[in-house]
C-alpha positions in Angstrom: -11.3 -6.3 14.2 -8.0 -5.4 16.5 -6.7 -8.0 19.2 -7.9 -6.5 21.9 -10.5 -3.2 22.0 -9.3 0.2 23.2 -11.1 2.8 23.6 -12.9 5.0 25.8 -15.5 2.2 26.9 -12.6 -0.1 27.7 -10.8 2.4 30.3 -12.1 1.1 33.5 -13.9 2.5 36.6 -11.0 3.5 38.3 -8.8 4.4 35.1 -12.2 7.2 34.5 -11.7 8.6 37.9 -8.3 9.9 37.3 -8.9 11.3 34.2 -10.7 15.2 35.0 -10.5 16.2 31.7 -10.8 16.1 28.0 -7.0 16.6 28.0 -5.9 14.4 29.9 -8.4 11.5 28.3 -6.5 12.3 24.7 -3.5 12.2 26.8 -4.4 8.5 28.1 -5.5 7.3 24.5 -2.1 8.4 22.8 0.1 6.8 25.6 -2.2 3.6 25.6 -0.2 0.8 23.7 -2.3 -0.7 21.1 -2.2 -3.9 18.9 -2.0 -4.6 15.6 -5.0 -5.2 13.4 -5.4 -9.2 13.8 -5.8 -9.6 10.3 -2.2 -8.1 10.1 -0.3 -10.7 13.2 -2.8 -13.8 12.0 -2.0 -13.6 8.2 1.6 -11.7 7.4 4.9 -12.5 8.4 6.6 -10.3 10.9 8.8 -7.1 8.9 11.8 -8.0 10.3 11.4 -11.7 9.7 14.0 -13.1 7.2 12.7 -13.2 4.1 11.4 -16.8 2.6 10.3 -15.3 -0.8 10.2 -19.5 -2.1 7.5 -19.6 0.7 6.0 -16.3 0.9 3.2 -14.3 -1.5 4.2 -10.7 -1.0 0.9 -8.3 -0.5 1.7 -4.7 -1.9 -1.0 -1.9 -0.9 -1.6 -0.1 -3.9 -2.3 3.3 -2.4 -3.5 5.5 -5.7 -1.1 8.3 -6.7 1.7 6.9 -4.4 3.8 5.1 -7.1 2.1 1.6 -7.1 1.1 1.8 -10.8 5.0 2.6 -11.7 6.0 -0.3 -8.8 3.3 -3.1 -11.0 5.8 -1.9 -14.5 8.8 -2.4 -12.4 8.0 -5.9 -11.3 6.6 -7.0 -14.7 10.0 -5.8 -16.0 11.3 -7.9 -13.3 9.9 -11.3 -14.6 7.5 -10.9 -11.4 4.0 -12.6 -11.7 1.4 -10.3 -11.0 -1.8 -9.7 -9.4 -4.4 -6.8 -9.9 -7.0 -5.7 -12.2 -5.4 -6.9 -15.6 -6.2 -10.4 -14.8 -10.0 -10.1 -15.4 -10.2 -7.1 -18.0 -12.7 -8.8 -20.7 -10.8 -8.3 -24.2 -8.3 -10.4 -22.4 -10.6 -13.5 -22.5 -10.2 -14.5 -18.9 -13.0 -12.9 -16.9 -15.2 -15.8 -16.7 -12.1 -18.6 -16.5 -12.8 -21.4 -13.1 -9.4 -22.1 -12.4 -6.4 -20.1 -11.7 -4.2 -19.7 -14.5 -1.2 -17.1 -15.8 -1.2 -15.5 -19.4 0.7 -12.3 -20.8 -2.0 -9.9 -22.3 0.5 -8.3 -25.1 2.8 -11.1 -25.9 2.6 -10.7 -29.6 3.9 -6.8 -29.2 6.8 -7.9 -27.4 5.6 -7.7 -24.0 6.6 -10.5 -21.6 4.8 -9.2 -18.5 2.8 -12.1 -17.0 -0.9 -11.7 -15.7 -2.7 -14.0 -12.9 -6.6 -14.7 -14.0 -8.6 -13.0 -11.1 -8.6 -8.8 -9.7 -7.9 -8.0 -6.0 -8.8 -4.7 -7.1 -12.5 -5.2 -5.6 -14.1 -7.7 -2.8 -16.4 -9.7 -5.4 -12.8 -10.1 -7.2 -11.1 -10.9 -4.0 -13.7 -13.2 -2.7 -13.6 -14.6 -6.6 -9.4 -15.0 -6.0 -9.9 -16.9 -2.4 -12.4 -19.6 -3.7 -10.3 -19.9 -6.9 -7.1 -20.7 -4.2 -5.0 -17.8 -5.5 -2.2 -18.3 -2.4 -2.4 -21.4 -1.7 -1.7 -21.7 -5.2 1.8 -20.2 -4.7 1.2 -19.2 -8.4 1.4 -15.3 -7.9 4.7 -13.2 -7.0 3.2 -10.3 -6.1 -0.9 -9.6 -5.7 -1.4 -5.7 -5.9 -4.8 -4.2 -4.2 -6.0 -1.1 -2.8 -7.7 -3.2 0.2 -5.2 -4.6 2.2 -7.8 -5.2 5.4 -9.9 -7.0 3.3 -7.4 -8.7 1.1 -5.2 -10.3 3.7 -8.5 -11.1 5.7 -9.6 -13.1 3.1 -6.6 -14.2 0.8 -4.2 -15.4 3.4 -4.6 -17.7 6.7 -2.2 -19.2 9.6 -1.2 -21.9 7.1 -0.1 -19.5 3.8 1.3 -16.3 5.8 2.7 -13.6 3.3 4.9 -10.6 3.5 3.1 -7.1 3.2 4.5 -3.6 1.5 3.4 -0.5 0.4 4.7 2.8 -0.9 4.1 5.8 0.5 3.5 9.9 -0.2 3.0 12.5 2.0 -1.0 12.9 2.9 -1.2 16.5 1.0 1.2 15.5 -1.9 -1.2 12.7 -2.7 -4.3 14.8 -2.8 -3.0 17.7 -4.7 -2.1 14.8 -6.9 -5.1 13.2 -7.1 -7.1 16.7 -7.5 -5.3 17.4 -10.5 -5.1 13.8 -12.0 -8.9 13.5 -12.3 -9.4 16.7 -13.7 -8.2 15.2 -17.0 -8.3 11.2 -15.9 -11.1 10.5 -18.7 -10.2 6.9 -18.3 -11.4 6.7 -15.1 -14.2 5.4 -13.3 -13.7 8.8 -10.9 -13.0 11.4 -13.3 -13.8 14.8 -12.3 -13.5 17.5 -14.9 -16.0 19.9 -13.3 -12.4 20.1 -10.3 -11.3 22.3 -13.0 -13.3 25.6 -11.8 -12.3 24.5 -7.9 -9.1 26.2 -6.1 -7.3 23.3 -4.0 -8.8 25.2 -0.9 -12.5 24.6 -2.4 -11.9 21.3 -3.4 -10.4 20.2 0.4 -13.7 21.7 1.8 -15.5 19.2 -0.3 -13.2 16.6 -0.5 -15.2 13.5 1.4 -12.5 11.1 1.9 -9.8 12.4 4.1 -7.4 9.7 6.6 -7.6 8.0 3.6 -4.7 5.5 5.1 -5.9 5.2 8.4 -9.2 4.1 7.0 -8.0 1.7 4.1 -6.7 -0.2 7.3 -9.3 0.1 9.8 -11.6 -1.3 6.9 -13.6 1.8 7.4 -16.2 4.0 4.6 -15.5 7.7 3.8 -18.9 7.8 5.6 -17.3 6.0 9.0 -15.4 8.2 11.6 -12.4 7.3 11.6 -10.4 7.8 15.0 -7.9 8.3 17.5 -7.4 4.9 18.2 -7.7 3.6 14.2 -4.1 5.6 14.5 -3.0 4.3 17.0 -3.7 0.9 15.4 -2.6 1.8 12.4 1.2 2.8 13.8 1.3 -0.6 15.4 0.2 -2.6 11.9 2.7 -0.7 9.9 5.8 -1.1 12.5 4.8 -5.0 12.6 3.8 -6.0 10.0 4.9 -3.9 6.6 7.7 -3.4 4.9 7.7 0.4 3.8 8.6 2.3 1.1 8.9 6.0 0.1 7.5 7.8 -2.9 10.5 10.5 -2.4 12.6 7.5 -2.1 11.6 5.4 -5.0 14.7 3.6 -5.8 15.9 2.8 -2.3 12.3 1.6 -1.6 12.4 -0.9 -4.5 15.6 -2.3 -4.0 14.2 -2.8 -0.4 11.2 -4.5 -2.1 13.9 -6.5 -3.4 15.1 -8.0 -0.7 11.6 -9.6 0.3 11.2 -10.7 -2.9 14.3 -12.5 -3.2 15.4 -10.6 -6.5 19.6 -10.5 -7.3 19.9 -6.9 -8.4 23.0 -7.5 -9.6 22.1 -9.8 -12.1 22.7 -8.2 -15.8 18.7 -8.2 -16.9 17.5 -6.7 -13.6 20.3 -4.1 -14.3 19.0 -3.3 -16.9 15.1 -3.7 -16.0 16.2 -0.8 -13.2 17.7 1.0 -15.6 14.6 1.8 -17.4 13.0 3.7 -14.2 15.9 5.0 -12.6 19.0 5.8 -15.1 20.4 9.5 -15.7 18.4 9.8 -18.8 14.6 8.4 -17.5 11.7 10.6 -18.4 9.5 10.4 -15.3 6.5 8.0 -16.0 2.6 7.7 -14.9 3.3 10.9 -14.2 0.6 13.8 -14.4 2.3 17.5 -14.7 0.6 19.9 -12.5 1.2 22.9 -10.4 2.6 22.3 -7.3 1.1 24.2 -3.9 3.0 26.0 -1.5 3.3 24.3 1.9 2.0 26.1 4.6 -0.9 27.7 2.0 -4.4 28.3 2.7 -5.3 25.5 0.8 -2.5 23.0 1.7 -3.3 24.3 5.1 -6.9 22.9 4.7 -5.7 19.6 3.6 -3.5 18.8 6.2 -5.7 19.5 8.7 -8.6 17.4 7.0 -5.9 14.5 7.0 -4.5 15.2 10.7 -4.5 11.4 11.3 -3.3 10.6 7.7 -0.3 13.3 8.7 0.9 12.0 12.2 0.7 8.2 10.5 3.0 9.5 7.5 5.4 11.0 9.9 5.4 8.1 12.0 6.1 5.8 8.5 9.0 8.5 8.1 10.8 6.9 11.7 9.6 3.2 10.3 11.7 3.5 7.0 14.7 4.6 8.8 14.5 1.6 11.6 14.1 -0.7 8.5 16.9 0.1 6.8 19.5 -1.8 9.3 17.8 -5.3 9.6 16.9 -5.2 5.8 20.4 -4.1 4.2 22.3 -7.8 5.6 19.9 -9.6 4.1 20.9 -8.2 0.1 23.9 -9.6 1.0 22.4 -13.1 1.3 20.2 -12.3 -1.7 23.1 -11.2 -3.9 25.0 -14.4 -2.8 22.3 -17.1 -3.5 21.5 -15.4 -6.5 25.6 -15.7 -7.9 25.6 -19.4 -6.1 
């Protein structure tokens, strides 16, 4: 659900008349301003609100092979409590629990990272998380989940607004990424090892679920059209409403992150936490060696064209990281300061 309903049903009588031509119809749509998804304005705090991290449960869209999996070990080494599929993994013990509770899954190794007792992984485990209270709660730091529409829709309302992030990776990087990965990904629910006899350029002929962004947002199915005006939508939600972060920028993004969460990064142990994922001597984790493809290929050629609106939104969350950086930078200032107070 948007704010208001664009498209080419909504252009009115006399709007129709002046537009002769396919061109200049496409022309109309990408000059149109749209809203932000509802959802987005109803439920999260502004970006460039100050941040109130005593008062506000930060979202972070998990997009796969983006980073998220190295940001949930960066804020577990940061004494963050978090949210995603770990809560309800059986062997745990916590999968059938009725109230909301924190535990840490590998405390007797030496593992301090603390868990909340529901997934927002899946809808039946984020519909599980809203009737359990999860941020109303105020019990969680940080809930990861790779459906923000639906999360924020049903976790958050006017009265418990949070603060939403993501990391982000170029449309074809991703892919190639994720081509590779589930080629040897036995772990996984999606593992592929039959991708093995594929070239990147068969595999993006087959490849079903392309705009992969655009349609996380719009709430849409790799079987739903996704569309000119999800984009457009899309731009507006990001510029609004999420604090963003780079893959190719990693560091930067998480001290960023930071901010909104209200974490002193110049305390000692968060030096140190940081340390672990970004010093001189850090072997790159979560990370799956592969080759890379040339840009501009036949197959990373097929790709991008596949992902044209996934593309256009990445370069658009290019100009969105830069704007950030001047109303976010003042406010480490304050952070560092409260933290030393």
């Amino acid at each position: 659900t948007i704010l208001f309903l664009f498209d080419v049903f909504s252009i009115s009588m006399n709007e129709r008349t002046l537009l002769s031509s396919s061109s200049d119809l496409h022309r109309y749509l990408k000059e149109k301003v749209y809203p932000a998804y509802s959802w987005a304005i109803d439920f999260m705090k502004p970006a460039n609100a100050p941040p109130l991290p005593e008062e506000e449960t930060v979202l972070f869209w998990h997009i796969p092979k983006s980073g998220g999996t190295t940001a949930v070990a960066i804020y577990a080494c940061l004494g963050q409590t978090i949210v995603n599929q770990v809560g309800t993994i059986p062997k745990f013990g916590h999968d059938q629990d009725k109230e909301l509770t924190t535990f840490q899954p590998w405390k007797k190794w030496g593992v301090n990272t603390t868990y909340v007792n529901v997934d927002t992984n899946t809808e039946p485990g984020i519909l599980r998380a809203k009737e359990m209270g999860l941020v109303p709660s105020g019990i969680a730091d940080v809930i990861f989940t790779t459906e923000p529409h639906f999360a924020i829709e049903n976790l958050y309302d006017s009265s418990h607004r949070g603060r939403a992030m993501a990391l982000f990776r170029h449309p074809v990087d991703r892919l190639v990424s994720k081509f590779f990965y589930l080629q040897v990904a036995d772990w996984e629910v999606t593992y592929a090892p039959h991708w093995k006899r594929l070239s990147v350029l068969q595999w993006a002929e087959i490849n079903r679920e392309n705009n992969f962004m655009v349609m996380k947002l719009a709430g849409k199915t790799p079987r739903d059209e996704v569309t000119e005006v999800d984009l457009r939508v899309a731009m507006e939600t990001i510029k609004r409403r999420f604090i963003v972060g780079l893959l190719d920028h990693m560091e930067e993004s998480i001290h960023r992150f930071n901010i909104v969460l209200g974490i002193d990064g110049s305390k000692e142990e968060n030096k140190q936490c940081m340390d672990q994922f970004f010093g001189d001597d850090v072997v790159k984790r979560n990370s799956n060696a592969h080759r890379k493809i040339k840009r501009g290929s036949p197959g990373w050629r097929a790709i991008a064209q596949k992902n044209s609106l996934d593309m256009r939104l990445y370069d658009f969350i290019l100009e969105v990281y830069e704007e950030q950086r001047e109303f976010l930078e003042p406010h480490s200032k304050m952070t560092t300061a409260l933290g030393q107070s």
